[in-house]
C-alpha positions in Angstrom: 115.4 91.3 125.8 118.8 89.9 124.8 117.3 86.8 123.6 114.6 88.7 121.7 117.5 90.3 120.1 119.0 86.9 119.2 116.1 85.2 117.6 115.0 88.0 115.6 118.9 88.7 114.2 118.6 84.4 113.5 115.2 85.1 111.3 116.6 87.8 109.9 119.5 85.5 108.7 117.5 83.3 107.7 115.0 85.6 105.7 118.3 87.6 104.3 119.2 83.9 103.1 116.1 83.0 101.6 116.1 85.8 99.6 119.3 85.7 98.3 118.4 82.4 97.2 115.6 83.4 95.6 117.1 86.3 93.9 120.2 84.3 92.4 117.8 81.5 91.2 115.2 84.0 89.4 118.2 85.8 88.1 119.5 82.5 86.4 116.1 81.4 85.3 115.2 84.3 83.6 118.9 84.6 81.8 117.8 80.7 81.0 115.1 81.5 79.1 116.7 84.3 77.8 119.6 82.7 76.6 117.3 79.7 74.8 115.2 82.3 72.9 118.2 83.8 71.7 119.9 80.7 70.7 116.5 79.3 69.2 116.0 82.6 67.1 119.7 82.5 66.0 119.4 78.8 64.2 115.7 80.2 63.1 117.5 83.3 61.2 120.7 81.1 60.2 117.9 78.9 58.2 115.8 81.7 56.8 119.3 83.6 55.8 120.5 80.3 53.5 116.6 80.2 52.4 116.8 83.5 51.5 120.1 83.4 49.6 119.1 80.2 47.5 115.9 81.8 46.5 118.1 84.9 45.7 120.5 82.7 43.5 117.3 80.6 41.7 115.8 83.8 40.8 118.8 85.6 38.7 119.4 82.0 37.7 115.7 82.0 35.8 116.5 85.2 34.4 119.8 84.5 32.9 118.3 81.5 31.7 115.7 83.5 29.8 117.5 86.1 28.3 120.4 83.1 27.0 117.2 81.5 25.4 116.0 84.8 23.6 119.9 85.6 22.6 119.9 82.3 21.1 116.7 83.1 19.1 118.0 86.0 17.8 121.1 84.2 16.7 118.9 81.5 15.5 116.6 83.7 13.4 119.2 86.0 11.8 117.3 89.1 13.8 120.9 90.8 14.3 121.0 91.5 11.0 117.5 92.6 10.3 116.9 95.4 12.6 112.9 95.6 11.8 112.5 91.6 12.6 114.8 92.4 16.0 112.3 95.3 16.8 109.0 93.1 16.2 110.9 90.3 18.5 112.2 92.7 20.6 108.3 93.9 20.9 107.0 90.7 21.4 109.4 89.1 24.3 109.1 91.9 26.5 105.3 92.1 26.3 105.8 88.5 27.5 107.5 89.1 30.5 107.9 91.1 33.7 110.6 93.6 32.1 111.0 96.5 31.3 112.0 96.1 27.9 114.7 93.8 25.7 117.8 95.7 24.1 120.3 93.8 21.7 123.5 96.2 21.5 126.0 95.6 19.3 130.0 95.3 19.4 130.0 99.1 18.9 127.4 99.6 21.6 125.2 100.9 19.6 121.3 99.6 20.9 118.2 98.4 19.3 115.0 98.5 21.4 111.5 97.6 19.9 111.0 101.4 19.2 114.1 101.5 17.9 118.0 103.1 18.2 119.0 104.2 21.7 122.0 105.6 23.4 125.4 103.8 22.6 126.0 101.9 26.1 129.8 100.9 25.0 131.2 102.9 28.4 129.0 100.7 30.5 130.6 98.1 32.7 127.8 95.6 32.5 128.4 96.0 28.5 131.9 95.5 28.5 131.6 92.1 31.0 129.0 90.6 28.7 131.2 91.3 25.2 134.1 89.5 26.9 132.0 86.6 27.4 130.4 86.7 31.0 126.8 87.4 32.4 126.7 90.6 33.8 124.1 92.3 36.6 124.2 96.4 36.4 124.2 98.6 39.0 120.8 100.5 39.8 120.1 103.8 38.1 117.3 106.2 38.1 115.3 107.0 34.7 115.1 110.2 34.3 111.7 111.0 32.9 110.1 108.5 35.8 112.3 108.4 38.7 112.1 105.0 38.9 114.7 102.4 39.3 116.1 99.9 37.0 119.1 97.2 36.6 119.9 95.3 33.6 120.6 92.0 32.6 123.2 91.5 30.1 124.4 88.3 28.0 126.7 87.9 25.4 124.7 87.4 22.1 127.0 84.8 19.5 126.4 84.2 15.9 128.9 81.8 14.2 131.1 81.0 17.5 131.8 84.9 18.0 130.4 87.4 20.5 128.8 90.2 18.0 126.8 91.9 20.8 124.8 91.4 23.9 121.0 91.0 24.4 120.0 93.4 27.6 116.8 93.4 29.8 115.8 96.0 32.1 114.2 95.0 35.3 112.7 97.1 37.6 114.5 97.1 40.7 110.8 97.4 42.6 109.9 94.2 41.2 113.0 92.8 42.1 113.1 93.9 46.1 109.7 92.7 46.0 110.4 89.1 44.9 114.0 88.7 46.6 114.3 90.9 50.0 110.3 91.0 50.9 108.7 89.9 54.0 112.0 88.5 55.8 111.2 87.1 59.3 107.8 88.1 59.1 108.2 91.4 57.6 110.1 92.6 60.9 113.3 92.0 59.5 115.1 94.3 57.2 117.2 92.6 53.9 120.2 94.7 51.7 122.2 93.1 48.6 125.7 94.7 48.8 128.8 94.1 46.8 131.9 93.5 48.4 132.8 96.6 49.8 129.5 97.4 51.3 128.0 99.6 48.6 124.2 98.8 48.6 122.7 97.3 45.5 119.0 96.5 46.6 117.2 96.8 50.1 114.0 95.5 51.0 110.6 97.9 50.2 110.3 98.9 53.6 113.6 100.7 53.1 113.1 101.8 49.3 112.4 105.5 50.1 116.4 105.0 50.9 117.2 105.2 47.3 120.7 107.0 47.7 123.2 105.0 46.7 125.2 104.7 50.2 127.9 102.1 51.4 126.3 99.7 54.4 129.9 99.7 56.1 130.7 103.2 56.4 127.2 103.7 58.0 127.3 101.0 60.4 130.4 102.6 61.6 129.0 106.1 61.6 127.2 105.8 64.8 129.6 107.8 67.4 128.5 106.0 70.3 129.2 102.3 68.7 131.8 103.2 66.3 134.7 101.8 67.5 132.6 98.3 68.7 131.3 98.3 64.8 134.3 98.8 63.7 135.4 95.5 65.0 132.4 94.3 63.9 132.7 95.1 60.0 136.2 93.7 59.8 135.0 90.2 61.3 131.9 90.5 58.5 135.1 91.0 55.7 137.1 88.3 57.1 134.2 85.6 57.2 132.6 86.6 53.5 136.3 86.6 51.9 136.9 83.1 53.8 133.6 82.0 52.1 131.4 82.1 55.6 128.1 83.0 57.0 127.4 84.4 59.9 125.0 86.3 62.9 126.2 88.9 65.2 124.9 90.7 67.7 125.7 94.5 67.7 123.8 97.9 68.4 122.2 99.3 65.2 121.0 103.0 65.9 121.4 102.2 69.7 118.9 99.2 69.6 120.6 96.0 69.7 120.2 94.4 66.8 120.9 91.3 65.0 122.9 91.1 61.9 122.9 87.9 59.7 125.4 88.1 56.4 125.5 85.5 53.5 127.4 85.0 50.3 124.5 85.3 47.6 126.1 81.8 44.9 127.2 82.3 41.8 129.7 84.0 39.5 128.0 87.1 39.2 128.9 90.6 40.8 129.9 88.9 44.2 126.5 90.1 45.4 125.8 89.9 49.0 123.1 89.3 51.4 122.6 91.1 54.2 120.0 91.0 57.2 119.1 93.1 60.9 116.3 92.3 63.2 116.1 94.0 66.5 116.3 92.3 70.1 112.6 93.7 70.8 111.2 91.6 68.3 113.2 88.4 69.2 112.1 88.9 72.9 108.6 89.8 72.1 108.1 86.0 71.8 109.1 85.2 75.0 108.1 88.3 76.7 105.1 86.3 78.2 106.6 83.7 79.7 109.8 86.3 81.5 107.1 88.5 82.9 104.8 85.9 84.5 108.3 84.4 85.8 109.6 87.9 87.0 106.1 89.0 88.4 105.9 85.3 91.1 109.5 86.3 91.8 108.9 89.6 92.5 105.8 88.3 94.5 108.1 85.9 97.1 110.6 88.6 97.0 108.3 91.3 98.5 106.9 88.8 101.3 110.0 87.9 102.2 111.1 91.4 102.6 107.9 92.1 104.2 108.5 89.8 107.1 112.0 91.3 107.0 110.9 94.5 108.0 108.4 93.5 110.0 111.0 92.0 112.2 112.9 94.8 111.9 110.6 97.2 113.1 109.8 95.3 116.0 113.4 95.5 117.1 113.7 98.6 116.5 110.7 99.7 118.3 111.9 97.9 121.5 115.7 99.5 121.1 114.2 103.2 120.6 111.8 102.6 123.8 114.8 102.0 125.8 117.2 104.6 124.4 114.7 107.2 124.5 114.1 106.9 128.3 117.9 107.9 128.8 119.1 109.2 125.7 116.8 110.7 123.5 115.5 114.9 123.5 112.2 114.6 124.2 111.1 117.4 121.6 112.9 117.0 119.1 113.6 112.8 119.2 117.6 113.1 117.9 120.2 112.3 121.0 120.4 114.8 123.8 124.3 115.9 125.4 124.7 112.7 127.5 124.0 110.2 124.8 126.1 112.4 122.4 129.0 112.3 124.9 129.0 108.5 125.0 128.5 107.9 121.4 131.3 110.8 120.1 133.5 108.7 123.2 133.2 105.5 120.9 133.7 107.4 117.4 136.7 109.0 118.6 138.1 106.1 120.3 137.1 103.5 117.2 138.0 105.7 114.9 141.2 107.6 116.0 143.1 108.2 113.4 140.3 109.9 111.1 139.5 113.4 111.3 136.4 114.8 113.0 135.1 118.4 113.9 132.4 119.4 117.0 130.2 121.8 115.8 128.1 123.8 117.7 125.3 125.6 116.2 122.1 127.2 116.9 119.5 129.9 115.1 120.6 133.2 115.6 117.7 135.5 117.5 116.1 132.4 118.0 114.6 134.2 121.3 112.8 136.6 119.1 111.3 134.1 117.0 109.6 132.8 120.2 108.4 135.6 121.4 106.9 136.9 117.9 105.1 133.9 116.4 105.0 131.8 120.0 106.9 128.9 121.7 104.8 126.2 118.9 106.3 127.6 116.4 109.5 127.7 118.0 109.3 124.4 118.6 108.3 123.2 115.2 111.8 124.8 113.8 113.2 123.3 116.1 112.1 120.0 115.2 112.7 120.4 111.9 116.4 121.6 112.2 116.7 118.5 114.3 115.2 116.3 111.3 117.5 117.8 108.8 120.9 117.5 110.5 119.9 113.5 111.6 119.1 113.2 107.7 122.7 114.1 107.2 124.4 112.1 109.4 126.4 109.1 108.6 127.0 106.2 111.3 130.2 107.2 112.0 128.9 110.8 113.0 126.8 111.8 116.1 124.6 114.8 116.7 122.6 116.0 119.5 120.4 119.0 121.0 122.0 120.3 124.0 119.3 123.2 125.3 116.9 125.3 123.8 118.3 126.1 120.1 121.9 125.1 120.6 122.3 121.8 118.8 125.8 120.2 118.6 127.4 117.5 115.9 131.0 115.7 115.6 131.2 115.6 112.1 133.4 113.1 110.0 135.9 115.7 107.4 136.6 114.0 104.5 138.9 114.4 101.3 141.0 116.3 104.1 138.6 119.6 103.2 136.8 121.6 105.8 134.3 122.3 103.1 131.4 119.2 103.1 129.9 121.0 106.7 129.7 124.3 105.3 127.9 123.1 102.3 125.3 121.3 104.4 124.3 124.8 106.3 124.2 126.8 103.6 122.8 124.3 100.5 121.1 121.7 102.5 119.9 122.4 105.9 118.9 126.1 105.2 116.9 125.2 102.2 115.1 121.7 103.9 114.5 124.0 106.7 112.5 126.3 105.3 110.8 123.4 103.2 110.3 121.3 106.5 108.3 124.1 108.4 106.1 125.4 105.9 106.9 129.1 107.8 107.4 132.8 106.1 110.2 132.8 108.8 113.7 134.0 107.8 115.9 131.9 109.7 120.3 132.3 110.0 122.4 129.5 111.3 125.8 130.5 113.6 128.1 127.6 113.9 131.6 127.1 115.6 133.6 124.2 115.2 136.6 122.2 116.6 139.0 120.2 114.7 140.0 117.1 115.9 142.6 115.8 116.0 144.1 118.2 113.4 143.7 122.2 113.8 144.4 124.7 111.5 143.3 128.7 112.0 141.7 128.7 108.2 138.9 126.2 108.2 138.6 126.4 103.9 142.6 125.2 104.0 143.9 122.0 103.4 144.3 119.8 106.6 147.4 118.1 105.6 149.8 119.2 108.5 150.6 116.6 111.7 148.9 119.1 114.3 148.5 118.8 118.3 146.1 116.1 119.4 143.3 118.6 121.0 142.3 116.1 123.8 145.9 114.7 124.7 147.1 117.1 126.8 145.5 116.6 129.9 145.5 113.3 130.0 141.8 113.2 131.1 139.0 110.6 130.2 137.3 111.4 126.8 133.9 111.7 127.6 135.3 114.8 129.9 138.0 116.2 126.9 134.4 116.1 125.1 132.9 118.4 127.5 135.9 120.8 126.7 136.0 120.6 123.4 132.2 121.5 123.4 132.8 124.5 124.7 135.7 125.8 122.6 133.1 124.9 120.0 130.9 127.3 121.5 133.7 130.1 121.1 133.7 129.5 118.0 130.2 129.9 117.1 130.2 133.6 118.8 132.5 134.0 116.5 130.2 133.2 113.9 127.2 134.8 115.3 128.9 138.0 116.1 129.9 137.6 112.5 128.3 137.4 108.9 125.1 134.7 109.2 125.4 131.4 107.9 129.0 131.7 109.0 131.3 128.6 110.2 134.1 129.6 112.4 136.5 127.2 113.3 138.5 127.2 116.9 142.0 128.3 117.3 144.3 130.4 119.6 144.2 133.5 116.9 140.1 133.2 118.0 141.0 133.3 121.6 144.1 136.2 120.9 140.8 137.9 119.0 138.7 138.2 121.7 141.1 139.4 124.1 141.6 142.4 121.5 137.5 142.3 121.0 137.2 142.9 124.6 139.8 145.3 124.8 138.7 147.9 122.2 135.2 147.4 123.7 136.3 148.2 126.9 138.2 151.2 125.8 136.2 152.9 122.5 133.5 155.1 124.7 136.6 156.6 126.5 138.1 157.5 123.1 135.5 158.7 122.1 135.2 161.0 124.8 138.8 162.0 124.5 139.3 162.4 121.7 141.7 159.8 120.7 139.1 159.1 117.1 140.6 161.8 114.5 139.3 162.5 111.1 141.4 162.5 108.3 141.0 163.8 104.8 142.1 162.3 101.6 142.1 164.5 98.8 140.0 164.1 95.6 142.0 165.1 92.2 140.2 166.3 89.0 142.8 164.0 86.6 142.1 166.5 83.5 143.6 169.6 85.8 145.0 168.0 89.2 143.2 170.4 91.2 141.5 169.2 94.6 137.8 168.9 93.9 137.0 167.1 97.1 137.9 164.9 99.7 136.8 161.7 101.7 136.6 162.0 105.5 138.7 158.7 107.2 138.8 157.5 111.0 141.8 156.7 112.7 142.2 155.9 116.2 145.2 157.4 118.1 145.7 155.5 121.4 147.6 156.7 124.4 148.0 153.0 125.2 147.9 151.2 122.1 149.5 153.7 119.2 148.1 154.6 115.7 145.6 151.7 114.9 144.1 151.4 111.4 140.6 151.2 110.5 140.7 147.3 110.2 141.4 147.0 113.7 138.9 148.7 115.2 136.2 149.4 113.0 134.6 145.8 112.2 134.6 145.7 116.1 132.2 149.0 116.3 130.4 147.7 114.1 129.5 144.4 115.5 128.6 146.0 118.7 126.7 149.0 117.0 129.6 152.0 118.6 130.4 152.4 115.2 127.2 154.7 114.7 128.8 157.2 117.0 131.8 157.2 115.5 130.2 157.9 112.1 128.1 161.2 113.7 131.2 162.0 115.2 133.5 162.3 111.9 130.7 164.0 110.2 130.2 166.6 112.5 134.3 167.3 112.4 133.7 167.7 108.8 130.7 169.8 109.0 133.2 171.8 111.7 135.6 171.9 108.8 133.3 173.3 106.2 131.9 175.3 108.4 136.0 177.0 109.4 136.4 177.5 105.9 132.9 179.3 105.2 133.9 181.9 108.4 137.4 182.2 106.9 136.2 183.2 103.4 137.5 179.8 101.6 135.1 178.0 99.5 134.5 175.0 100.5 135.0 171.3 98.6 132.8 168.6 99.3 133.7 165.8 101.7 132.3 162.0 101.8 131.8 160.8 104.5 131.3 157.2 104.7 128.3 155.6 106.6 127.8 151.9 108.1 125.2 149.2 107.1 124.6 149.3 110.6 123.1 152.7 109.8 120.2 151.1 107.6 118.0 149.5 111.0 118.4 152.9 113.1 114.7 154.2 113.3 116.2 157.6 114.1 118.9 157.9 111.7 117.6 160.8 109.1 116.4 162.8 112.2 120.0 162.5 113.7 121.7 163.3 110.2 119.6 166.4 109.5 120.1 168.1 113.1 124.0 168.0 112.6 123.4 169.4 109.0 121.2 172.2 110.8 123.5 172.6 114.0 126.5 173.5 112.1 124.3 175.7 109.7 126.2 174.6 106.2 125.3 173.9 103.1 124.2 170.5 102.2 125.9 170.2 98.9 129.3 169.9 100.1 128.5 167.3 102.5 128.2 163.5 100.2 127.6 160.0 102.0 129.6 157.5 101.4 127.7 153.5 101.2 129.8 150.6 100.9 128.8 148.5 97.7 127.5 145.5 100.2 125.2 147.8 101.7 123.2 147.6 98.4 122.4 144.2 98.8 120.8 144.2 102.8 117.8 145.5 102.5 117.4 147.3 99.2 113.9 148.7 99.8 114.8 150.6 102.8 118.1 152.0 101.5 116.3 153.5 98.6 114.3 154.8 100.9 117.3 156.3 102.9 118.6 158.1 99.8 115.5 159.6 98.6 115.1 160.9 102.3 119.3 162.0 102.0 118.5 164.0 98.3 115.5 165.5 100.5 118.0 167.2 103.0 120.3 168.0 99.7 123.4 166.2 100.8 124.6 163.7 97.5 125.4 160.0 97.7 128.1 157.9 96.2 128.3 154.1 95.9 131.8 153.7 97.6 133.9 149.9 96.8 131.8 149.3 93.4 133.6 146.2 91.7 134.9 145.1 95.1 132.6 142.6 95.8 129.8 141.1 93.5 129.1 144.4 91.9 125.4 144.2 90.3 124.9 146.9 87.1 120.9 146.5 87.8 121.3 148.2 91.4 122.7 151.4 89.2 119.7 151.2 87.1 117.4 151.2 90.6 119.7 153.1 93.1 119.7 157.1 93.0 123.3 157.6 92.9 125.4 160.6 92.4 128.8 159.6 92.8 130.2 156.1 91.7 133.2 155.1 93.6 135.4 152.4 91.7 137.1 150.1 93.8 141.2 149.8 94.1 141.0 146.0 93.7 138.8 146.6 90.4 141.4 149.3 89.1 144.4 146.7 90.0 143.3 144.3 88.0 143.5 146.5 84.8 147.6 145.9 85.1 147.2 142.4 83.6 144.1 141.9 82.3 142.4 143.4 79.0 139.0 142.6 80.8 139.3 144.2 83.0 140.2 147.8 81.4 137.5 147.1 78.7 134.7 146.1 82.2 135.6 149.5 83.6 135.5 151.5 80.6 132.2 150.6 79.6 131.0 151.1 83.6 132.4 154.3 83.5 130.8 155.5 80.3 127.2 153.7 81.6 127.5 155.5 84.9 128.7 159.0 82.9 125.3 158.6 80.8 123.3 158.1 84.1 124.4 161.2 84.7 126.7 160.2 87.5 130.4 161.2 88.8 132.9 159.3 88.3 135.6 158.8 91.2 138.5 155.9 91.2 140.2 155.4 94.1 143.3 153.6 95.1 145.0 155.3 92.1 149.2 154.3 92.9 151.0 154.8 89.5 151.5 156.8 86.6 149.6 153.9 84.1 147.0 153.9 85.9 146.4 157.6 86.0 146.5 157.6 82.1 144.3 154.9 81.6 141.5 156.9 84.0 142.2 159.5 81.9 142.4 157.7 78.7 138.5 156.4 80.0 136.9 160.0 80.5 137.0 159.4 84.6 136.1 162.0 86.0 138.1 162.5 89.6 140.8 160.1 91.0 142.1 159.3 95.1 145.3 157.6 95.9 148.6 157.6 97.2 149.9 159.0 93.7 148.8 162.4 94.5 148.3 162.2 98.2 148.3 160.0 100.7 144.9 160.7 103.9 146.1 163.6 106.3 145.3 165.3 109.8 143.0 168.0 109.0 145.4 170.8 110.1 147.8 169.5 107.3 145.1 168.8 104.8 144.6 173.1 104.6 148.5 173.4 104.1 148.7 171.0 101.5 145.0 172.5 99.9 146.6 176.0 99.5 150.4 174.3 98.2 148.4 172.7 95.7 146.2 175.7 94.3 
């Protein structure tokens, strides 16, 4: 087998040779040919550019020579000074040639045409160069009445040795472009005459719709992408046409690269200068036959060569996989199972010490019910497909493996030293694919539990950036056995997670372990609390801010411990609530209010509502509105002063059956307030939807109004939506003075904090009930 190995790596060599070969020499070939169309089409437009020019030069040179020979007719003839002969001449000339017409202005500028006296032209620069003695090109201008463009000729006209006048023909500029800039490199090329600083005189007719006057140079460098580059560019075109030079560059032209070819048109007059662009695509469209036969035969050897390549490649393959999946391999799923995962996280640890790794350990939470509901094919396709995603993700310094049943586990490389590239795989990549990969209305939650190695911190989102204890040093024992270990702190981890939120990623430390210990204990000691009632209910009175009288109140736990002390909510509740207990210790605080109310109603005092608040875990008890309604009827009170209290992220669970709850809650009369709104990511459609009487506004929401405009302008406008829903208004976690006012200031309605009184036994809450009235 080791030999088979051998030859096939030496023909792969070989082949990988080959190629490269072949590769580099199509590569050169290609830029070959490339190179010697360019260079061919370079001298071809060099040529056509100094044809061009010449012709250019001959052409004005013809009509100079024309309108010298009628001024020296005129002069001849005595026509200056007999305006009717000059009109018949005048007449007679034009009808001869391609102009427009022949003008003879004299010193004043005062002009003769053959229909007679036209505007005095003595502003006009092309007037002024011809009186002092030099032929002289116009600009273009537009007539008026036609729209048509013109330029004119102008020449001095001399009688007796001195310059009287000037003899001017007008040209249309059409017939010009026509017979100078037309059809340059076979029409596919695009011709300007500019002046020295870029200002266009003529372009060629494709580009006469473009009759603004504009200057070439300032758009070249308009482009924002090439600017800069044709920036550059225009200064070299300056330097080489003030130096007397041609020239062809290559530079992008409206993001096609484009050739530019510039030329000095000869002659004295107006410094006129040619200008020329063809694109790349029409210089390459010549050799485009020959590069793509070339490219397609390469491409051809190429492909066979990485056919046998691959071929050779899967054969060695094939053998390697038969023999690692004898040993190795899961047999469902096809990824590693635990002992090749121990081996292989052995070598990545040991190769790659000092890098940072974490073991994760995940698996599909209620993955047992998923079995049993839809059948173990199913199961196994999920499974499969979980399997499929995490290998996809993998890296080869990385290992991954399925361990038993759904439990898979990974040692996963951390990079950027941030905890966060695992987390985004469960929750963006392999939850998504998943549910892609199995093709199953199946909702699915991944737990997973981690340890950091070598570095360990108890907040997996911080920064690892501190020189921590090396997790598998201590004992001293082989790493394949320190794996084993770590694999199962991994697994205490992931209860963590599962015993958590879903999609959770807990991460391995001795606060987990200390967390347990205090899981286990309240567990162990929570139904004898209950029972002796070590749970007390306190009350927390509601303020009306316009009067300060007590409107209300909200009913709170608290756990009094003959072995622990006073504990706070936080310590205990998320506990009951993980192992459901928490459902009797909500029954248990409403029926010591519904005691309360129902003291007060024997006693003659009118009662105040109470809130009571009421766990998410509340939302899957089949029973629950049965329960609720015989402690409403046991203690024989009215329902109105009894409100529920739901936490804000209750509202996103399962909103159909909550609605359902409430309708079922206004049925037995008690009200219902939305407790913690702005707390979380507070949604103003679920006030539209939700039937809610009461809404509760967070203290983090209200402590944000200290420093932030935004804030008081995002509760003032919740408070007046909810108001015109027609609910009640209550802020809690009101602590100063500003705050009060602001509330106040907004139209809220009631407000609950320490400013006016901090949550109280009930015995003490009817003291301080009958101070305050």
């Amino acid at each position: 087998m080791l030999k088979g190995h051998s030859a096939n790596r030496q023909a792969l060599t070989i082949i990988y040779v080959l190629l490269f070969a072949c590769i580099i020499s199509c590569i050169y070939y290609v830029s070959s040919v490339r190179s010697a169309i360019q260079q061919n089409f370079t001298q071809e437009i060099d040529t056509l550019l100094t044809q061009r020019t010449d012709m250019i030069q001959n052409r004005i040179e013809v009509d100079q020579r024309r309108l010298v020979e009628g001024a020296a007719r005129i002069g001849k003839n005595n026509y200056f000074n007999d305006q009717k002969a000059l009109q018949n001449y005048l007449s007679t000339y034009s009808n001869q040639h391609d102009y427009k017409e022949l003008t003879v202005s004299k010193a004043d500028g005062t002009t003769i045409a053959a229909d007679g006296i036209r505007q005095n032209i003595k502003e006009e620069a092309y007037f002024n160069e011809a009186m002092s003695g030099e032929y002289s090109i116009s600009k273009p201008f537009q007539d008026p009445l036609t729209h048509e463009r013109f330029i004119i000729y102008s020449v001095p006209l001399v009688l007796n040795g001195k310059i009287v006048g000037t003899v001017n023909m007008t040209k249309s500029v059409r017939i010009i472009e026509s017979e100078l800039l037309n059809n340059f490199y076979a029409q596919d090329g695009t011709c300007y005459i500019m002046d020295a600083a870029g200002n266009v005189i003529l372009n060629s007719p494709s580009r006469s719709g473009d009759h603004e006057s504009f200057n070439l140079y300032n758009r070249m460098t308009s482009e924002e992408v090439t600017a800069n580059e044709n920036l550059v560019l225009v200064d070299k075109i300056k330097a080489d046409l003030a130096a007397g030079k041609s020239g062809i560059v290559l530079s992008p032209v409206n993001g096609v690269p484009t050739y530019i070819g510039y030329h000095k048109v000869g002659g004295e007059i107006n410094n006129w200068i040619l200008l020329t662009f063809v694109d790349t695509n029409t210089v390459m469209s010549k050799g485009q036959q020959s590069l793509m036969k070339t490219m397609v035969l390469c491409g051809l050897i190429v492909t066979c060569l990485m056919g046998m390549a691959l071929y050779i490649l899967y054969i060695r393959d094939k053998a390697q996989r038969g023999i690692e999946k004898l040993a190795y391999i899961d047999s469902l799923t096809g990824i590693d199972n635990v002992n090749r995962f121990r081996v292989r996280a052995a070598q990545l640890l040991g190769k790659y010490a000092v890098d940072q790794y974490a073991l994760v350990s995940l698996d599909i939470q209620n993955f047992k019910y998923i079995n049993e509901t839809y059948g173990y094919p199913a199961g196994d396709k999920i499974l499969i497909s979980l399997a499929h995603v995490i290998k996809r993700k993998m890296n080869d310094r990385e290992a991954c493996a399925r361990v038993s049943g759904d439990k898979f586990i990974l040692l996963y490389e951390l990079d950027d030293k941030k905890f966060t590239r695992y987390h985004a795989m469960v929750k963006s990549y392999m939850q998504d694919h998943l549910y892609e990969s199995i093709h199953m209305n199946i909702s699915l939650h991944i737990t997973a539990g981690a340890y950091l190695i070598p570095p360990q911190k108890t907040d997996c989102q911080a920064n690892i950036d501190e020189p921590l204890i090396n997790l598998y040093e201590a004992e001293k024992r082989p790493l394949k056995s320190a794996i084993m270990s770590m694999i199962d702190k991994a697994n205490l981890a992931q209860k963590a997670g599962r015993d958590n939120a879903v999609e959770s990623l807990h991460c391995y430390d001795d606060a987990l372990m200390q967390t347990f210990v205090h899981q286990n204990e309240m567990e162990a000691m929570m139904k004898g609390a209950l029972k002796n009632g070590e749970f007390k209910a306190y009350l927390q009175p509601k303020f009306n801010l316009k009067t300060l009288e007590i409107v209300g109140a909200e009913a709170l736990v608290r756990w009094i411990s003959p072995v622990k002390g006073f504990m706070r909510p936080d310590e205990f509740v998320p506990i009951l609530e993980k192992n459901g207990f928490i459902i009797e210790i909500d029954f248990y605080i409403l029926e010591e209010v519904c005691k309360k109310i129902r003291e007060w109603l024997d006693n003659g005092l009118l009662p105040i509502p109470i809130s009571v608040n009421q766990s998410r875990v509340h939302i899957n008890q089949p029973f629950y509105m049965e329960r609720l309604a015989g402690v409403l009827k046991k203690y024989n009170i009215p329902a109105k002063f009894i409100e529920m209290e739901l936490t804000e992220s209750m509202f996103f669970d399962n909103t159909s059956r909550l609605i359902q709850m409430m309708k079922e809650m206004h049925g037995l009369g008690v009200s219902i307030s939305m407790d913690d709104f702005g707390s979380g990511y507070s949604s103003l459609n679920l006030l539209k939807e939700l039937p809610v009487d009461t809404l509760k506004i967070d203290k983090v929401f209200l402590d944000e109004t200290a420093n932030s405009e935004r804030s008081q302008i995002i509760i003032a406008q919740v408070v007046e939506m909810a108001r015109k829903l027609g609910m009640e208004i209550v802020c809690e976690g009101v602590e100063t003075q500003e705050q009060a006012e602001f509330l106040r200031g907004i139209s809220c309605d009631i407000a609950q904090g320490f400013l006016y009184a901090k949550p109280m036994a009930m015995e003490e809450f009817d003291s301080f009930r009958k101070q305050s009235s």
